[in-house]
C-alpha positions as CSV (number, residue, x, y, z in Angstrom):
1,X,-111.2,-98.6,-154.4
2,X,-113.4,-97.8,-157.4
3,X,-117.3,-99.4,-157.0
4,X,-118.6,-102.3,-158.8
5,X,-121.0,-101.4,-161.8
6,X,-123.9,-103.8,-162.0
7,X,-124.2,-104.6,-165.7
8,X,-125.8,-107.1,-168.2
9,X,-125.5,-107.2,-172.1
10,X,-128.7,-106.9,-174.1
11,X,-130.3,-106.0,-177.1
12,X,-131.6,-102.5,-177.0
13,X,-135.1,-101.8,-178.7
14,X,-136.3,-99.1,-181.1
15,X,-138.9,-96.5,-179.8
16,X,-141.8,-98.0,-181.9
17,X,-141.4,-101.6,-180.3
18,X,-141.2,-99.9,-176.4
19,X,-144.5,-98.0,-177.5
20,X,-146.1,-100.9,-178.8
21,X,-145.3,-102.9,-175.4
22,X,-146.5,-99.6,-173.5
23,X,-149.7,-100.6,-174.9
24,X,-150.2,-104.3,-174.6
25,X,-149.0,-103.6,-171.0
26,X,-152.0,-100.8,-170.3
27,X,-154.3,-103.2,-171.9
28,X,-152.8,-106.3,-169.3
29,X,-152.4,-103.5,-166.3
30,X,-156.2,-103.2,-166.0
31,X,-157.3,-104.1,-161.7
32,X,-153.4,-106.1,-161.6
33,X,-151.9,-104.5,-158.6
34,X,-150.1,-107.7,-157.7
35,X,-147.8,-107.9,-161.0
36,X,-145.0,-104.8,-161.2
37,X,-144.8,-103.6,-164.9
38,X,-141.4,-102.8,-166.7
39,X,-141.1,-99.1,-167.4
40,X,-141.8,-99.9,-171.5
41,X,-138.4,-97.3,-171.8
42,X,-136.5,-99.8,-169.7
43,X,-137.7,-103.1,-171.6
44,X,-134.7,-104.9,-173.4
45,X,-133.9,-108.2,-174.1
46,X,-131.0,-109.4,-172.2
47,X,-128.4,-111.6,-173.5
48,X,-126.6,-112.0,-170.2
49,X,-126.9,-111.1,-166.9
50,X,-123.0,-110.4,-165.4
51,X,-124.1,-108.8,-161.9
52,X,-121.3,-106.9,-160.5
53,X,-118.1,-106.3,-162.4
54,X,-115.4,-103.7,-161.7
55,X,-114.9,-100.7,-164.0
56,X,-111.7,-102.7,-165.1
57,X,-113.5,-105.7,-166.5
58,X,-115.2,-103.4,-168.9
59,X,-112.7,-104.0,-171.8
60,X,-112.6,-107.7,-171.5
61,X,-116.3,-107.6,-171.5
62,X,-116.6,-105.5,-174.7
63,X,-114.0,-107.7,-176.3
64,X,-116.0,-110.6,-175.6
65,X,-118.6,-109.3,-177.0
66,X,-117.2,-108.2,-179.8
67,X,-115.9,-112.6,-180.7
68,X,-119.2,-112.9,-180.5
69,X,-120.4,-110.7,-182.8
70,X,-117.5,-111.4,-185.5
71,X,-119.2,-112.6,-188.7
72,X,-123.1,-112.1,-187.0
73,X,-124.9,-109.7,-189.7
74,X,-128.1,-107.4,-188.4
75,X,-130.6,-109.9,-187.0
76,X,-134.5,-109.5,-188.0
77,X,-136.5,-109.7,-185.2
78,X,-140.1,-109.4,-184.6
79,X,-142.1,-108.7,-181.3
80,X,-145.1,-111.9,-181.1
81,X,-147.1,-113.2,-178.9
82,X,-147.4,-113.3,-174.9
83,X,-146.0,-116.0,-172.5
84,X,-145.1,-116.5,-168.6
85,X,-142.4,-118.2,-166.5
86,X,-142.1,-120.7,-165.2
87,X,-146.3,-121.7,-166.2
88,X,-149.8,-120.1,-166.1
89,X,-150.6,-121.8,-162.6
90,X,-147.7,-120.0,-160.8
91,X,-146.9,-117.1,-162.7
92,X,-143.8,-115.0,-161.7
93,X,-142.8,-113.3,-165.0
94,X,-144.8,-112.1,-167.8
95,X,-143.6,-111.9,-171.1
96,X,-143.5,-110.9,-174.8
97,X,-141.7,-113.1,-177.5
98,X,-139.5,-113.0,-180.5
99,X,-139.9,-114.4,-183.8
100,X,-137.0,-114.2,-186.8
101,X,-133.7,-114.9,-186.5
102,X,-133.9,-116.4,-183.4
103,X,-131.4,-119.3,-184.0
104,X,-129.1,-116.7,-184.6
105,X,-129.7,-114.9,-181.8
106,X,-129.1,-117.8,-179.3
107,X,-126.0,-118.8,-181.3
108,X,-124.7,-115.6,-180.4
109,X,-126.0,-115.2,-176.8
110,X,-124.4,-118.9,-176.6
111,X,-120.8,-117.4,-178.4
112,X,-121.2,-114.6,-175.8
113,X,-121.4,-117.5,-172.8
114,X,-118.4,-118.9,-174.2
115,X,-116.3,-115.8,-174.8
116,X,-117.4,-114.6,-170.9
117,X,-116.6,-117.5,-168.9
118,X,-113.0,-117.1,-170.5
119,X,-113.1,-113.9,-168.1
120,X,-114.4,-116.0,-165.4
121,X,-118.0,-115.6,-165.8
122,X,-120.2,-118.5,-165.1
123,X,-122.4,-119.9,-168.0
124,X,-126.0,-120.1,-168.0
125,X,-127.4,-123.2,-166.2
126,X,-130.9,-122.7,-168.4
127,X,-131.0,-122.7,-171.9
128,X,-131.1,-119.4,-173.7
129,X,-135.3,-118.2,-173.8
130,X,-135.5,-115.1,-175.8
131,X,-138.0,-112.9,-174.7
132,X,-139.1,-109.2,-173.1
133,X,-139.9,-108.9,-169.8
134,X,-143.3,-106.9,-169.4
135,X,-143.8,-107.2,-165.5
136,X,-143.1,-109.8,-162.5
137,X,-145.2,-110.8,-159.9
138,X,-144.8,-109.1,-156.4
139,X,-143.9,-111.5,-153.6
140,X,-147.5,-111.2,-152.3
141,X,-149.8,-112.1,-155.2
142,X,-151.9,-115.1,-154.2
143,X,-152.2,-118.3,-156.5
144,X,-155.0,-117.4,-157.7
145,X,-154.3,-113.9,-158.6
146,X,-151.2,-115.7,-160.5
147,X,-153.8,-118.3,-162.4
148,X,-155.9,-115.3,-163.2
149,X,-152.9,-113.4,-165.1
150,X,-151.6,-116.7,-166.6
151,X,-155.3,-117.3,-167.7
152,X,-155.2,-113.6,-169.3
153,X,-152.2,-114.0,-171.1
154,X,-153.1,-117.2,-172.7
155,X,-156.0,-115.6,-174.1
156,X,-154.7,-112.6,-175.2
157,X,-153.1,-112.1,-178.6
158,X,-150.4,-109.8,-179.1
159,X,-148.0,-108.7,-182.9
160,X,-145.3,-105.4,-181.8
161,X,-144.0,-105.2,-185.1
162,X,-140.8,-106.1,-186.7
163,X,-137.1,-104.8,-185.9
164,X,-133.5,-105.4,-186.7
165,X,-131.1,-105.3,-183.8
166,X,-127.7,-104.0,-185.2
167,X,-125.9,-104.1,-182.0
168,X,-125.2,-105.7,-178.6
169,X,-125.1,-103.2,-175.5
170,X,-122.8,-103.6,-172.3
171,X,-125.7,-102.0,-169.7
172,X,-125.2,-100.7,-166.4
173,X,-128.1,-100.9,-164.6
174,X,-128.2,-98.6,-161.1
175,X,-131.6,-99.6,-158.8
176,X,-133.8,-96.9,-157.7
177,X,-137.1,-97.1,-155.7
178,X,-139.0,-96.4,-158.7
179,X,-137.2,-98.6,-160.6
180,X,-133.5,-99.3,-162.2
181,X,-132.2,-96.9,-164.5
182,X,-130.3,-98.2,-167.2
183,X,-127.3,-96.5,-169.0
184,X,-125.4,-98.1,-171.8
185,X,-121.7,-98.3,-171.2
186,X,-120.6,-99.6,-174.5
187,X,-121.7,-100.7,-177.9
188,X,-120.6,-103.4,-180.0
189,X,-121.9,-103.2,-183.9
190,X,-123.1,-106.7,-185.5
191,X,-121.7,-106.0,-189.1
192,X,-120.9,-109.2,-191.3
């Protein structure tokens, strides 16, 4: 019996966006033990989360993403500003944002709900929040250490530059101690 590969689609980001999070992170980091940062190589932004698939689904998957790419030119994307779920009184997740063709983007993370639960793949109960994921609180942090990041990131502004995402990425993603390491499985081109 061959073992489930835990896997999620995302965008994969260029080196020069990663190094610019690096840096907004340091700048954050500073006396926050309570919040775990996002190794900046490891920082993507996920489209969809499939948890455990078997090495068979793989081709139905990378079909799936391939409907939803059909006709989807290069997106323009820019890193912008800073934000927390689910508000800045109980932080749990601390973000960057996305600016550009962000209509587009959820059009095709929508397409690529559609096209997956075809193969049996529940769709998203939330709406579609595009967005980086920079750290996450640790189960301990008090409420006020929480208000005091959520105050921090309200005040702090933050640009990471402009990119254009070209593809959509089937990820496996294998959890470590020090953290998950992520290996891309297959790659689906957004060509118009």
């Amino acid at each position: 019996m061959t073992e489930d590969i835990r896997a999620f689609i995302a965008v994969e980001l260029p080196d020069q966006i990663k190094q610019r999070l690096s840096e907004i992170q340091e700048q954050l980091k500073a006396g926050r033990s309570q919040a775990k940062w996002v190794a900046p190589e490891s920082i993507h932004l996920t489209l969809k989360f499939l948890g455990g698939i078997s090495p068979d689904t793989v081709s139905g998957v990378t079909q799936a993403m391939e409907e939803a790419a059909l006709g989807v030119s290069p997106l323009r994307l820019g890193v912008s500003g800073l934000g927390v779920f689910p508000n800045a009184k109980r932080v749990q997740v601390v973000w960057a944002g996305l600016t550009g063709d962000t209509a587009e983007l959820s059009r095709v993370q929508k397409d690529l709900d559609i096209a997956l639960a075809r193969l049996g793949f529940a769709p998203e109960s939330r709406p579609f929040t595009a967005h980086l994921t920079l750290a996450r609180m640790r189960d301990e942090a008090s409420p006020a250490e929480r208000e005091a990041v959520g105050k921090l990131i309200e005040s702090t502004s933050f640009e990471g530059g402009d990119f254009v995402a070209d593809s959509l990425s089937l990820m496996r993603s294998q959890l470590r101690r020090e953290g998950p390491i992520y290996t891309r499985i297959a790659a689906v081109p957004l060509v118009q």
